[in-house]
C-alpha positions in Angstrom: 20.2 -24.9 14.7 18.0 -26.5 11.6 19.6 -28.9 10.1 20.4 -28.0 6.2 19.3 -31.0 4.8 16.1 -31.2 6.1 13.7 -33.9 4.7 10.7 -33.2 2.7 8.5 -34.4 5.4 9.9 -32.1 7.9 8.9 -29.4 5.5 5.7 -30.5 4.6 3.1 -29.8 6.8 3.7 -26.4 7.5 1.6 -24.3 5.2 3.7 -20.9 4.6 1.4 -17.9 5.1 1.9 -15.7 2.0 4.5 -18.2 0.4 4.1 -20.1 -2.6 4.4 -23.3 -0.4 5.7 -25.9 -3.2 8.3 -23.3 -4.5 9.7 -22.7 -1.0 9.6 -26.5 -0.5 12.0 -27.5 -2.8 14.4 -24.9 -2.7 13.9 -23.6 1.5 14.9 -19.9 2.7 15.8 -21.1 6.2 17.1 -18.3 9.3 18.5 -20.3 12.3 19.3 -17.4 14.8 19.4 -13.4 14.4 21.4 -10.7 16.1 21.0 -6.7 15.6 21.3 -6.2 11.7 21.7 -9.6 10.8 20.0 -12.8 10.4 22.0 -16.1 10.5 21.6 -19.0 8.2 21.6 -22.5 9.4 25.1 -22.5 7.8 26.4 -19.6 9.2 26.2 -17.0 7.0 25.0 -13.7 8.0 22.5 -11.9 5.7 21.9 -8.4 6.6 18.4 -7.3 7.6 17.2 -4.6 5.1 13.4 -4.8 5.9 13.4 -5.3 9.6 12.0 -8.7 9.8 8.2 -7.3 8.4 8.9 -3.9 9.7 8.7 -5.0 12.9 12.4 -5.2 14.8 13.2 -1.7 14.9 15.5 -1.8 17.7 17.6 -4.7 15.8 17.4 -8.2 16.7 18.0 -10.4 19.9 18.7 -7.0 22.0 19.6 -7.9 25.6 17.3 -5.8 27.4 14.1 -7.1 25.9 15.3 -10.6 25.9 15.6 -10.1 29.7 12.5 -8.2 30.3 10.8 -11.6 28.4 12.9 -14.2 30.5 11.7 -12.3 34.0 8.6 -12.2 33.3 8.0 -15.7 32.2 9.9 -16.7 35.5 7.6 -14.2 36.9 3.9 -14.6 36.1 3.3 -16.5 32.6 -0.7 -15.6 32.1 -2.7 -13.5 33.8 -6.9 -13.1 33.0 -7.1 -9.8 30.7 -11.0 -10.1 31.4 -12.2 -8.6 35.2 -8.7 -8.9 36.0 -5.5 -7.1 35.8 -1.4 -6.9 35.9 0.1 -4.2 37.4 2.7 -3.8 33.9 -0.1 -3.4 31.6 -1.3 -0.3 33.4 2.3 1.1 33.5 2.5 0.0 29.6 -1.3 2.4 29.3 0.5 5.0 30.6 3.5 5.0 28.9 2.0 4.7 25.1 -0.5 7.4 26.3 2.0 9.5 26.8 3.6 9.2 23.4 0.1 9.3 21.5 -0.9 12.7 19.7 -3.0 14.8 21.3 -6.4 13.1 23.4 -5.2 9.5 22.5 -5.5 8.7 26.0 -7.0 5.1 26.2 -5.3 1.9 24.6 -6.9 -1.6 23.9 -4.5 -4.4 23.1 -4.3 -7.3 20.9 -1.9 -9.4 19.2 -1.8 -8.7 16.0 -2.6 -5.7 13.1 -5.1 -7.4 11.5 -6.8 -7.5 15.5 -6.2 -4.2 16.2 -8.1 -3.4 12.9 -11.0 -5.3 13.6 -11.0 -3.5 16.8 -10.9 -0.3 16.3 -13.6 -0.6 13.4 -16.7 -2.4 16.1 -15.1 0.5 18.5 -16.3 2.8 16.1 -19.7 1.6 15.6 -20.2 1.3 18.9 -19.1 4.6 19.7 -21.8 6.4 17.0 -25.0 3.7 18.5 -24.2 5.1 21.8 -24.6 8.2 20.7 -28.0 7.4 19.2 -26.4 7.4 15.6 -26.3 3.6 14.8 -27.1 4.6 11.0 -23.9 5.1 10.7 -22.6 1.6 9.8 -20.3 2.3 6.5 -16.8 2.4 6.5 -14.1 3.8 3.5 -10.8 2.3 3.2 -8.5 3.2 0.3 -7.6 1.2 -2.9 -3.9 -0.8 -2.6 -4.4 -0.4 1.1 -3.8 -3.4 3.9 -5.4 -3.7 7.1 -4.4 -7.4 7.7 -6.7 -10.4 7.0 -9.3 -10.4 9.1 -12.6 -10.2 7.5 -12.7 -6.5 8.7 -9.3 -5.7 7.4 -9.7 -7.0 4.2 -13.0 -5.8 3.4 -11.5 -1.7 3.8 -8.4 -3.1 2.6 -7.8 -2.3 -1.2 -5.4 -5.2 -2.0 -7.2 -7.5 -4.9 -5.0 -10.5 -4.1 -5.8 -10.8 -0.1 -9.7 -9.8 -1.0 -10.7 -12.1 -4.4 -10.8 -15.5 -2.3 -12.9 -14.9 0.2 -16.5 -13.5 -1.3 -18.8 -11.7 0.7 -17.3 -9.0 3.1 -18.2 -6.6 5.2 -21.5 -5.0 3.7 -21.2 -0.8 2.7 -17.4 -0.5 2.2 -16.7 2.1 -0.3 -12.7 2.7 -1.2 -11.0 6.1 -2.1 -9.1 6.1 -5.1 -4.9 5.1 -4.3 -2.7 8.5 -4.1 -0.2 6.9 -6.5 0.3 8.2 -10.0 3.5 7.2 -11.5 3.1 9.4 -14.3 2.9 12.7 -11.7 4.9 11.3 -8.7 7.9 9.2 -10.4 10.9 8.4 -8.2 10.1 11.3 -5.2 11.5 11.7 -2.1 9.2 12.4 0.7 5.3 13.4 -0.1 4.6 14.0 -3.6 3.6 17.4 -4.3 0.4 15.4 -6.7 -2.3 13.7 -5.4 -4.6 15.3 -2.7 -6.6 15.7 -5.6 -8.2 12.7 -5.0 -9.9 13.3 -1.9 -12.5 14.8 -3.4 -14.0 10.8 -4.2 -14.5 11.3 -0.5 -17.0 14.7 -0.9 -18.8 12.6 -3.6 -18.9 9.6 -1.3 -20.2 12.0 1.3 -22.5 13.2 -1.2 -23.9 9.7 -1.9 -24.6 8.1 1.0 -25.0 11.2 3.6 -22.6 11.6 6.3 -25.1 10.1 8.8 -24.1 6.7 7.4 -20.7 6.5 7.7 -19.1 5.5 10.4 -15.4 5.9 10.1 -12.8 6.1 7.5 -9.7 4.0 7.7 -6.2 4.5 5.9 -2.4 3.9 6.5 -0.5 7.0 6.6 2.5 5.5 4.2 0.7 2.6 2.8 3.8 0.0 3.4 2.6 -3.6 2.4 1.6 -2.7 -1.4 5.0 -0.5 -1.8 5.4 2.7 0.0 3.1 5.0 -1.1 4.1 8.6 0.8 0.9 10.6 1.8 0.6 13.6 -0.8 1.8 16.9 1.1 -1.2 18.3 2.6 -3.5 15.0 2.0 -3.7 14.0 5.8 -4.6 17.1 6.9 -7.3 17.7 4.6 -9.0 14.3 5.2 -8.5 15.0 9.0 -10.2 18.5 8.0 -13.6 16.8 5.9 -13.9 13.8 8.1 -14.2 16.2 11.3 -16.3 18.2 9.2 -18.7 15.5 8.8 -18.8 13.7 12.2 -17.3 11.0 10.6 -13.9 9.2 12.5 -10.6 9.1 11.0 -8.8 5.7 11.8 -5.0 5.5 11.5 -3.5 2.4 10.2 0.2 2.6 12.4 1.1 -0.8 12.3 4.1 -0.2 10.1 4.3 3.6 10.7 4.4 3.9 14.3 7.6 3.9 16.8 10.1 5.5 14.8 10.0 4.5 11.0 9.3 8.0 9.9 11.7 9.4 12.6 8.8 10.1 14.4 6.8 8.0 17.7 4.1 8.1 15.1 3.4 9.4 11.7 0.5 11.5 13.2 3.2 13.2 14.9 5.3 14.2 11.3 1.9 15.2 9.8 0.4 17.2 12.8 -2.7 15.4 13.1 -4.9 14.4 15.6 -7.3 10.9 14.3 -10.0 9.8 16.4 -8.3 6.3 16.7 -4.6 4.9 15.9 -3.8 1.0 15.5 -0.2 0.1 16.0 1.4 -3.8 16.3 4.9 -4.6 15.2 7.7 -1.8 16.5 6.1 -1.7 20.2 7.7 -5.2 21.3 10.2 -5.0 18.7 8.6 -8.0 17.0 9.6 -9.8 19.8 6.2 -11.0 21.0 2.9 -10.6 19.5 1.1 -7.6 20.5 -1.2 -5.0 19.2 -3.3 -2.2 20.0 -6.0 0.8 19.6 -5.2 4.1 20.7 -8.6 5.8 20.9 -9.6 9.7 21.6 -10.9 10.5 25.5 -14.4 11.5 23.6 -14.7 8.2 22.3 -14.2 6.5 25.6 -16.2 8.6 27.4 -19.0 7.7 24.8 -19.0 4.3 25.5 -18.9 4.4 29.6 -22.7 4.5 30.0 -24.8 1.8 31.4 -24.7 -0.2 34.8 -21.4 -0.1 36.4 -21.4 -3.7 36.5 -21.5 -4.6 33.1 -18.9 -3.6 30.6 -19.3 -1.1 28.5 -18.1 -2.7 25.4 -17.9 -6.3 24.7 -14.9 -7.5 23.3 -11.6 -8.1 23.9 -8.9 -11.4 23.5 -7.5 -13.9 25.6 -4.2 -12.8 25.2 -4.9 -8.9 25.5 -2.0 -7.7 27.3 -0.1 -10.6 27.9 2.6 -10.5 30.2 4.9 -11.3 28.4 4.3 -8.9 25.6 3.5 -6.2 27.8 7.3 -7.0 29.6 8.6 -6.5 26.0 6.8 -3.4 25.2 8.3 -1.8 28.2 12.0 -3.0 27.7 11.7 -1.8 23.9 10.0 1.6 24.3 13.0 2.2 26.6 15.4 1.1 24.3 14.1 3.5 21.7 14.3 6.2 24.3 17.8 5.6 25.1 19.5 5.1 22.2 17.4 8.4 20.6 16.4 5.6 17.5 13.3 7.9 16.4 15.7 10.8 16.1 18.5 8.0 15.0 16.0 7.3 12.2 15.2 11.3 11.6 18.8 12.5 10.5 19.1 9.2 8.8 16.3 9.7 6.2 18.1 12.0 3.7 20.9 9.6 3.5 18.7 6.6 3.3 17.2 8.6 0.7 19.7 9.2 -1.4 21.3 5.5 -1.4 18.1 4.1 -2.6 17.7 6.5 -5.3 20.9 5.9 -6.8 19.3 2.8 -7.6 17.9 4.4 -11.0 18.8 3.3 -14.1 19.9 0.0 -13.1 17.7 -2.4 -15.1 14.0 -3.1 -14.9 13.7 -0.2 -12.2 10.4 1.9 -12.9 9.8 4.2 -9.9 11.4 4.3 -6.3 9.9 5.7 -3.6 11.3 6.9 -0.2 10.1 8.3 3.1 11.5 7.7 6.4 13.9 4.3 6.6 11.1 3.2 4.2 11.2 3.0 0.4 9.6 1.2 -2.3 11.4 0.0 -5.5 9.0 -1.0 -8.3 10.8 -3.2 -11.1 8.8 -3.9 -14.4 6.8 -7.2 -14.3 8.0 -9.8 -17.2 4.9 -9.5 -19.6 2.0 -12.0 -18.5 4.2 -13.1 -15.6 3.5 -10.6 -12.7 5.4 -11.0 -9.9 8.6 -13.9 -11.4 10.9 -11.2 -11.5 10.0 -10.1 -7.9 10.3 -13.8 -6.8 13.6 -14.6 -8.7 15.0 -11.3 -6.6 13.9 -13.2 -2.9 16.2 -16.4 -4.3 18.9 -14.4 -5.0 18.9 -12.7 -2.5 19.7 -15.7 0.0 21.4 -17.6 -2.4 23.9 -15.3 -3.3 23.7 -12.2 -1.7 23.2 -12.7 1.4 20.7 -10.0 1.4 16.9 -10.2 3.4 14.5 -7.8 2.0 10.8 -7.8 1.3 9.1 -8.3 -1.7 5.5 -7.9 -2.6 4.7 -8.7 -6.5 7.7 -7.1 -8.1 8.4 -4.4 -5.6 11.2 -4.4 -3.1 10.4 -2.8 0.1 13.4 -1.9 2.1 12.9 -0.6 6.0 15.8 -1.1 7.9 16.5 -1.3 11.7 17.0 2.2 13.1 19.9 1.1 14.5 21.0 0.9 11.0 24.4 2.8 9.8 25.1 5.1 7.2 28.1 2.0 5.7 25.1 -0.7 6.2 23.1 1.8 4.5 25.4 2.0 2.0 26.1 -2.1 2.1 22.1 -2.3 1.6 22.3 -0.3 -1.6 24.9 -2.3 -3.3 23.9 -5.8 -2.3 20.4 -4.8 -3.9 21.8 -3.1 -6.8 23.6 -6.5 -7.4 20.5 -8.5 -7.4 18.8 -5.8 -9.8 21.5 -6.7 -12.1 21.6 -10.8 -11.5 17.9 -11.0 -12.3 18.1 -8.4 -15.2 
């Protein structure tokens, strides 16, 4: 276990990733071990998990079956070359995620993280239109208050200012649609808002603008989760699925967050009835256990690319740890555990009564909209004038301090996603320990 009183210079050279380092520093947020619902501090208290680590641990934390699959395989084979070389696991892993995919999704290429699995699936789609003898279509369209990680790629479709303003020069010919959110038309609703598919038609103008035969793909998270929830308007996937078809144009499915279970579905494609040319996923498929990513991508778009000499390979790219062993190992064990405990249909009946606990929420002060889909929801509180994101912050202190509460925060909204192993009391629990923090930092 950390020590509590650890010196300054132990704390030091780590530089947080989306921390404010020196705040941290002096006052530390410290977890020493975790087990299903609950992480434990290095003093022993046990703060319950409200956001699943970063939407990750679906399947709750430290579960014996994955920690097993990870301990044989290390004892079994610790590396193996991804490139000219295989595992036997990762092909049993292929088939398995396959299976589960929507429709044609019948390949997979791995990774290690969401912002990877981004990048990838954006080259995979320009290569896929120059092999078919359209390389003019280079542009891509993200969405505004979208993330895609923080690779160069991710953040250039990506349509959060704060992860894009530092870093110039992006990806050339990125347009964004317009964010589905309008408070004034969509304030504290359950499920997809009725309001919004409206503003699909900045993707005809876009079309209009540029010609079709320029663009190769558009990219968007079916919930966008990191800036706050934001529920797909009903009927909004399934007309951009409709006009990207349409237009030749591919549909890429951010999953990271969506995908294995957190809209009581394997994937959100599945709740919506929609088919996209390409799905990246991360997070829920090792249960956050180990890093791992992916791209599910359409049989057409395969096929496309499997041209040339048989001795080359057909598309160049790929990472040293695609597939790892150990990752693949913990991909298996979860997907079984989701399977056997029945956690996508766990999460399913739960969703009206997650619904309703975070909506009771409402009227407690500073809250201006709350948002809920799945075991997902997204509380916006009102910024203190000219000091965006202190109120937000002050909640993450209290939260350890005194409530032994752990839920994420963006800005000033609070982002709760439980494990789907979650209970209709720790629901409940959830609920009151934020609602007590609401009040603390009022």
């Amino acid at each position: 276990m950390a020590p509590l009183d650890m010196k300054p210079n132990e704390l030091e050279p780590y530089w947080m990733p989306f921390t404010p380092n020196r705040a941290f520093k002096k006052k530390p947020r410290l977890f020493a071990s975790a087990k299903d619902m609950h992480f434990i501090t290095p003093d022993g208290r046990k703060v319950i998990d409200a956001s699943a680590g970063l939407f990750c641990v679906n399947a709750g934390h430290t579960r014996a079956p994955i920690v097993k699959a990870i301990q044989d395989a290390a004892a079994n084979m610790d590396y193996a070359p991804p490139f000219q070389y295989g595992h036997p696991q990762q092909f049993q892993l292929s088939s398995q995620l396959t299976l589960m995919a929507p429709g044609d999704l019948d390949y997979v290429l791995y990774a290690n993280s969401g912002s990877e699995a981004v990048d990838t699936a954006l080259k995979v789609a320009l290569a896929y239109h120059r092999s078919r003898g359209e390389g003019s279509r280079t542009r891509f369209i993200g969405r505004e208050r979208g993330y895609h990680g923080v690779g160069f790629g991710g953040i250039s479709v990506g349509g959060m200012v704060a992860n894009r303003k530092m870093f110039g020069n992006m990806l050339a010919g990125v347009d964004h649609l317009p964010s589905t959110y309008n408070r004034a038309k969509q304030a504290f609703t359950k499920g997809e808002p009725e309001w919004g598919t409206e503003t699909l038609d900045e993707l005809n103008r876009l079309i209009g603008l540029h010609d079709a035969s320029t663009i190769a793909a558009v990219i968007v998270e079916p919930v966008a989760g990191s800036t706050g929830t934001l529920p797909p308007p009903k009927g909004y996937l399934e007309k951009l699925r409709q006009i990207t078809e349409q237009h030749g144009i591919l549909l890429i499915l951010d999953e990271v967050i969506t995908a294995f279970g957190r809209l009581g579905h394997a994937f959100a494609s599945d709740r919506y009835g929609v088919v996209p040319d390409m799905i990246t996923f991360a997070k829920g498929v090792t249960n956050g256990a180990v890093p791992m990513s992916g791209v599910f991508v359409r049989k057409g778009v395969y096929e496309t690319h499997m041209t040339g000499a048989e001795h080359l390979p057909e598309l160049f790219h790929g990472y040293t740890y695609s597939g790892h062993p150990l990752a693949v190992a913990a991909a298996l064990a979860t997907l079984k555990l989701y399977n056997d405990e029945g956690l996508f249909e766990r999460a399913k009946a739960l969703e009206p009564v997650f619904a309703d606990a975070m909506m009771s929420l409402k009227g407690l002060p500073h809250v201006a909209d709350i948002r809920t889909i799945g075991l997902l929801a997204g509380i916006d509180l009102d910024p203190i004038p000219g000091k965006v994101g202190v109120r937000g912050y002050d909640a993450i202190e209290r939260m350890y301090a005194d409530h032994d509460l752990y839920c994420r925060v963006t800005a000033d909204t609070l982002i709760p996603s439980p494990p789907l192993i979650v209970s209709e009391s720790q629901i409940g629990e959830i609920r009151d320990k934020i609602a007590a923090v609401l009040k603390a930092i009022a």
